[in-house]
MDAnalysis code that builds the backbone (N, CA, C; Angstrom):
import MDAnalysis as mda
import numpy as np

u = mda.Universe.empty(324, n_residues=108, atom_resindex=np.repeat(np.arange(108), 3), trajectory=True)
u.add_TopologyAttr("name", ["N", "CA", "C"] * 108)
u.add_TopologyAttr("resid", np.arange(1, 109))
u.add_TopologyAttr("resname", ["UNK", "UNK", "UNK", "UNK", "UNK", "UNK", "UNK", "UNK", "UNK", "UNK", "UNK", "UNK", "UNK", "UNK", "UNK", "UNK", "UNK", "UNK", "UNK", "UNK", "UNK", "UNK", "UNK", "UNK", "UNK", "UNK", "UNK", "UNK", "UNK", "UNK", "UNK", "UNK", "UNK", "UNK", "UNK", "UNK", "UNK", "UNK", "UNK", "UNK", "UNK", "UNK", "UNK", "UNK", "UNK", "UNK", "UNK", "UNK", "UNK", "UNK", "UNK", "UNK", "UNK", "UNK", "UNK", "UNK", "UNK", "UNK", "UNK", "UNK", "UNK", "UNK", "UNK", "UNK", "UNK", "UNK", "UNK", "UNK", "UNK", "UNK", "UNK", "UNK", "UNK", "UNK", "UNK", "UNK", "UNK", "UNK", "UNK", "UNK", "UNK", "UNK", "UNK", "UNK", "UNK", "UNK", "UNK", "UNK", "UNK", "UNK", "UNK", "UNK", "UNK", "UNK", "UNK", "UNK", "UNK", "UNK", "UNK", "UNK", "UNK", "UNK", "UNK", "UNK", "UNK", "UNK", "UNK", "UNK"])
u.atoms.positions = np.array([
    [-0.072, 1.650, 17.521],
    [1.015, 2.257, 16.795],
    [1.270, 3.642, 17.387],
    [1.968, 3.671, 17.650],
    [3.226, 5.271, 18.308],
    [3.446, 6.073, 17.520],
    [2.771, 7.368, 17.612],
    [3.547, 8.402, 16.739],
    [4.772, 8.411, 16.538],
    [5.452, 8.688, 15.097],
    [7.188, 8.281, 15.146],
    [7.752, 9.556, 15.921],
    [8.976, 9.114, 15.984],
    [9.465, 10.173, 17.317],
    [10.360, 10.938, 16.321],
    [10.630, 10.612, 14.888],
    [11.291, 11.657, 13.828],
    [10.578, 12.286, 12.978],
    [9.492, 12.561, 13.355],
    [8.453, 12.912, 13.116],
    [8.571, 14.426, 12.133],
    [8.787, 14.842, 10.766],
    [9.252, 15.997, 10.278],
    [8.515, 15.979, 8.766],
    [7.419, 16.831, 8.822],
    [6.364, 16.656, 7.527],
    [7.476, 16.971, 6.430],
    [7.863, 16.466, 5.223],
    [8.176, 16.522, 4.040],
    [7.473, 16.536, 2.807],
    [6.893, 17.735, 2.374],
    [6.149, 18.117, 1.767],
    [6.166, 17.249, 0.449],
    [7.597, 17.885, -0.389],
    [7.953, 17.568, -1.560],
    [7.985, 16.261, -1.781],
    [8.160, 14.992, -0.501],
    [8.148, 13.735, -0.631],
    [6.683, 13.317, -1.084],
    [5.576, 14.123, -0.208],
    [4.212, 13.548, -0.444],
    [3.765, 14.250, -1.921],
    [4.286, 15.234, -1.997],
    [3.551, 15.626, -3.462],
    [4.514, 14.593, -4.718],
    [5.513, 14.075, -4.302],
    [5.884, 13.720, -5.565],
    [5.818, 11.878, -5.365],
    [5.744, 11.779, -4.631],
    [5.563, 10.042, -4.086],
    [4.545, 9.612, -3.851],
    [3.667, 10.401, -2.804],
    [2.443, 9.804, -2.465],
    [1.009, 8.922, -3.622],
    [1.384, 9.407, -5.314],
    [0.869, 9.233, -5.801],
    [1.035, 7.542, -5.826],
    [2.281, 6.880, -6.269],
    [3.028, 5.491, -6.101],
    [3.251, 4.797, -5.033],
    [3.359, 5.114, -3.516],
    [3.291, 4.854, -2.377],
    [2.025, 3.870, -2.285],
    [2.406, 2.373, -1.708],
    [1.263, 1.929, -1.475],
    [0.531, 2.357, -0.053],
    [-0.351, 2.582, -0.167],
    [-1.267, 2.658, 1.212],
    [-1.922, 1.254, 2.292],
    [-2.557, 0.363, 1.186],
    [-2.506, -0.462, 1.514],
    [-3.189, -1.555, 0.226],
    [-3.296, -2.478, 0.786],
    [-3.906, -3.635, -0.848],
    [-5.258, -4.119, -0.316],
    [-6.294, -4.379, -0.901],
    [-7.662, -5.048, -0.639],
    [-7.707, -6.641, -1.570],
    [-7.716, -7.672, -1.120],
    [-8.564, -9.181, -1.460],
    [-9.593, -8.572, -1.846],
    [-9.466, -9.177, -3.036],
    [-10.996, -9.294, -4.075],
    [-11.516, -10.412, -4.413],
    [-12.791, -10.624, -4.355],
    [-13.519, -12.262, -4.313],
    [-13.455, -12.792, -5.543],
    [-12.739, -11.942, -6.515],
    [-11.514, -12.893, -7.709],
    [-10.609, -13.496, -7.391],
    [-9.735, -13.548, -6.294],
    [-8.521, -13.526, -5.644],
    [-7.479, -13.493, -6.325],
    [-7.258, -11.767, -6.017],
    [-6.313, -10.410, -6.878],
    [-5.913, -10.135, -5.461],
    [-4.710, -9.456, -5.546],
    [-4.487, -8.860, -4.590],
    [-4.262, -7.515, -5.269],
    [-5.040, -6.158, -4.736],
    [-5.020, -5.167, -5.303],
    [-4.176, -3.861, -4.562],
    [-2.882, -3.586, -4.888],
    [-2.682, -2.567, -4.105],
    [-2.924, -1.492, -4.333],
    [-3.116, -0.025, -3.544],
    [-3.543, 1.265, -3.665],
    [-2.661, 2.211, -3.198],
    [-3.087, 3.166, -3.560],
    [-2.548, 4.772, -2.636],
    [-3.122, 5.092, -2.250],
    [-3.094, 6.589, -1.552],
    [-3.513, 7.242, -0.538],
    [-4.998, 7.970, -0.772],
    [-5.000, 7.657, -1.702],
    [-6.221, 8.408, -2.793],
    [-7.328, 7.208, -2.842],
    [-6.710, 5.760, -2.874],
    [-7.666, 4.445, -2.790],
    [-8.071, 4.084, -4.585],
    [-6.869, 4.610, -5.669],
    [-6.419, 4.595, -6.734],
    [-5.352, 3.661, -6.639],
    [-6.368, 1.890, -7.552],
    [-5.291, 1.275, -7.789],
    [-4.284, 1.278, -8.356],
    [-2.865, 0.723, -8.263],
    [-1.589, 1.007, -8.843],
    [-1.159, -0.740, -9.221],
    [-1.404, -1.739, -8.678],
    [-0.794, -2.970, -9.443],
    [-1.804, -3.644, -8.664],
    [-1.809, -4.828, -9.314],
    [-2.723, -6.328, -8.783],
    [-1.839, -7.426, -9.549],
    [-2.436, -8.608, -8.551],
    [-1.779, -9.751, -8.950],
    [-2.891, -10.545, -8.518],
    [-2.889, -12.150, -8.964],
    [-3.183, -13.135, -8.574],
    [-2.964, -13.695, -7.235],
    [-3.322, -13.638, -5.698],
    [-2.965, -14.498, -4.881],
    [-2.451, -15.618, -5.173],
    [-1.246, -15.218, -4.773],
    [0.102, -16.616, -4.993],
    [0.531, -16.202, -6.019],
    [0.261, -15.699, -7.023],
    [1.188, -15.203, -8.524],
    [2.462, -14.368, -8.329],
    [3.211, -14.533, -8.840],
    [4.390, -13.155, -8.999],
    [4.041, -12.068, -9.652],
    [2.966, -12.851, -10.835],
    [3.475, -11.575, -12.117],
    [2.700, -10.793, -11.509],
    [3.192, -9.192, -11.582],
    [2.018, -8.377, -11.565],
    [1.321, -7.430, -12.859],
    [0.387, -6.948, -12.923],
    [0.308, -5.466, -13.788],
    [-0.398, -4.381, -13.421],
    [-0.059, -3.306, -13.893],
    [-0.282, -2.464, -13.590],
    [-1.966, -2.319, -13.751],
    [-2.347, -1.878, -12.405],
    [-4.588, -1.270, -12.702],
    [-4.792, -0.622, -13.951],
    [-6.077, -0.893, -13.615],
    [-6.760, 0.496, -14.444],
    [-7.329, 1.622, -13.037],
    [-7.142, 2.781, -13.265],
    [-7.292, 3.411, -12.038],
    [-8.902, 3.449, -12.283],
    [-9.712, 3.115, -12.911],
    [-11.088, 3.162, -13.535],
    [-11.752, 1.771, -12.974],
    [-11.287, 0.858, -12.802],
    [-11.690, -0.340, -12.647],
    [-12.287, -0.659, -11.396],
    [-13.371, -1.444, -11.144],
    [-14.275, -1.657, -10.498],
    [-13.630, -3.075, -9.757],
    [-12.705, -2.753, -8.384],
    [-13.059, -4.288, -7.733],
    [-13.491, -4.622, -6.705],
    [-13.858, -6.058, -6.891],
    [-15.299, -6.553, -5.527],
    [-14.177, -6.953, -4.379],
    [-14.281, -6.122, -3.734],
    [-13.415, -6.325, -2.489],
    [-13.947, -7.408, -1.574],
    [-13.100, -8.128, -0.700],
    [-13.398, -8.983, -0.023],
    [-12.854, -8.312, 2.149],
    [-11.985, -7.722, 1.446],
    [-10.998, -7.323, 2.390],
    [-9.757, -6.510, 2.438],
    [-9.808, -5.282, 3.008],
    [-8.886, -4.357, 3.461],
    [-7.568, -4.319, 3.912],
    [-6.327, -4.308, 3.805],
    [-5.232, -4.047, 4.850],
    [-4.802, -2.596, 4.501],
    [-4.548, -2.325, 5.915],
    [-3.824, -0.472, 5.820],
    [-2.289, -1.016, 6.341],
    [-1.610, -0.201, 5.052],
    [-0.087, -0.306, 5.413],
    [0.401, 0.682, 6.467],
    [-0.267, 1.568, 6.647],
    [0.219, 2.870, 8.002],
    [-1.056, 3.660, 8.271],
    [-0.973, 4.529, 9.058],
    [-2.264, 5.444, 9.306],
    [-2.047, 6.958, 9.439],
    [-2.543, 7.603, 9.432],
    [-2.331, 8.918, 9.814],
    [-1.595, 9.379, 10.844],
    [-1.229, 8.695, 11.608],
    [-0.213, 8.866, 12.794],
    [0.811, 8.890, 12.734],
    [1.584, 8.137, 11.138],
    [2.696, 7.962, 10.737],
    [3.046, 7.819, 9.348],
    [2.496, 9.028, 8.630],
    [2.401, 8.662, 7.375],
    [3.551, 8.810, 6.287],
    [3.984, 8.470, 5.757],
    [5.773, 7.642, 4.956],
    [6.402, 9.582, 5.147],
    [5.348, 10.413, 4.819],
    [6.135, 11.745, 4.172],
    [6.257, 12.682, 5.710],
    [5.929, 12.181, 6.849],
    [6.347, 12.372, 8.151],
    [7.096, 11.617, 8.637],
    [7.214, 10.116, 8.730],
    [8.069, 9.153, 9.477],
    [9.269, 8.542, 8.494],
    [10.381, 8.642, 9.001],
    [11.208, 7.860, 7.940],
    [10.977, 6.000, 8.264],
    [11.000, 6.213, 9.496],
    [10.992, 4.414, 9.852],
    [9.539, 3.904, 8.870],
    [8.264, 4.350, 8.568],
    [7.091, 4.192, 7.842],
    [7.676, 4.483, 6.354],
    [8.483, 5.305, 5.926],
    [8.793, 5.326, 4.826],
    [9.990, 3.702, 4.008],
    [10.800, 3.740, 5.302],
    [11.260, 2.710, 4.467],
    [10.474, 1.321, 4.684],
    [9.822, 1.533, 5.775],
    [8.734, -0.269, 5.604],
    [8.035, -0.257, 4.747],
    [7.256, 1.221, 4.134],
    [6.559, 0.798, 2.716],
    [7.484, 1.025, 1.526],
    [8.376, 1.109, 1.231],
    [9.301, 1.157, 0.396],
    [10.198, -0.401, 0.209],
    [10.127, -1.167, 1.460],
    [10.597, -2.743, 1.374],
    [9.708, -3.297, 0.713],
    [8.061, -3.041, 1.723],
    [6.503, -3.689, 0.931],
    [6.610, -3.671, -0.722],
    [6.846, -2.263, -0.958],
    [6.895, -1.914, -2.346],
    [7.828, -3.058, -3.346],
    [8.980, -3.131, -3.227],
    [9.905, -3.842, -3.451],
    [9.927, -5.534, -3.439],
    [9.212, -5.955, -2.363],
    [9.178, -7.256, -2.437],
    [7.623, -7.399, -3.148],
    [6.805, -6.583, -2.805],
    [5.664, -7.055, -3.818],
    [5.972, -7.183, -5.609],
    [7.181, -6.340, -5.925],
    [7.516, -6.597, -7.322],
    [8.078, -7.198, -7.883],
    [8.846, -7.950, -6.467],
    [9.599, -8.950, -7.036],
    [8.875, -10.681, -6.561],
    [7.791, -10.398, -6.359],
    [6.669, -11.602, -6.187],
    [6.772, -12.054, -5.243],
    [7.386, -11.269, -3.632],
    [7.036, -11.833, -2.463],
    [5.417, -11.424, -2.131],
    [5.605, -12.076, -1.137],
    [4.315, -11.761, -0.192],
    [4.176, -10.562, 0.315],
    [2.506, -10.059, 0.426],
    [2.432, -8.848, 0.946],
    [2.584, -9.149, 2.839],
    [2.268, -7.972, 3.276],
    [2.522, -8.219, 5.427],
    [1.415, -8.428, 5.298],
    [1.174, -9.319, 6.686],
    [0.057, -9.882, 7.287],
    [-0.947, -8.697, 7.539],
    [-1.965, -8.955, 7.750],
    [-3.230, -7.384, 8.428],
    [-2.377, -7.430, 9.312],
    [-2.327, -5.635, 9.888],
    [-2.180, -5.474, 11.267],
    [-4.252, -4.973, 11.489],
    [-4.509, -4.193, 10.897],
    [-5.715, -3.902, 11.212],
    [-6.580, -4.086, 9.661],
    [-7.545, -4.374, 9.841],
    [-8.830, -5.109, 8.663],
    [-9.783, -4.291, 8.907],
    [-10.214, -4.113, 7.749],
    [-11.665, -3.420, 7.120],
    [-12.554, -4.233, 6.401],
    [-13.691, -5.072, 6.736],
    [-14.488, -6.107, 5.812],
    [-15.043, -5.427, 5.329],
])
């Protein structure tokens, strides 16, 4: 992955978004799909294959199976606009009960 080439830190975006921004989601050996923020504070889970979602408990304990990172430090939504609107589609179709993106990179 390429540093973005519009590359322009936006402060006020990360202090007021970054909290809701998914970062990325972890498989849990319940099979949940759990997404997070930047903090690694869940924000919604679902059932693999389910639509419905609800909202975490940011307290809650899950047995992870497996990692995906939606971006990295090289391009993070409140520097890159092109990273901002791919997790902002992610965002969007995960609520409306599509599928999350494939791993680009995994953490077991």
């Amino acid at each position: 992955m390429a540093v973005c080439p519009h590359a322009r830190l936006n402060w006020s975006l990360r202090k007021k978004e970054a909290p809701y921004l998914f970062y990325g989601y972890w498989r849990t050996k319940d099979r949940r799909e759990v997404v997070f923020n930047r903090a690694y504070r869940p924000i919604f889970y679902r059932a693999i294959g389910s639509y419905v979602f609800h909202w975490a408990d940011p307290e809650e304990w899950f047995d992870v199976k497996s990692t995906v990172f939606l971006f990295d430090d090289r391009n993070p939504p409140w520097v890159c606009p092109a990273t901002r609107q791919r997790v902002r589609r992610i965002m969007v179709n995960f609520i409306l009960g599509r599928g999350l993106p494939r791993p680009q990179r995994r953490v077991s």
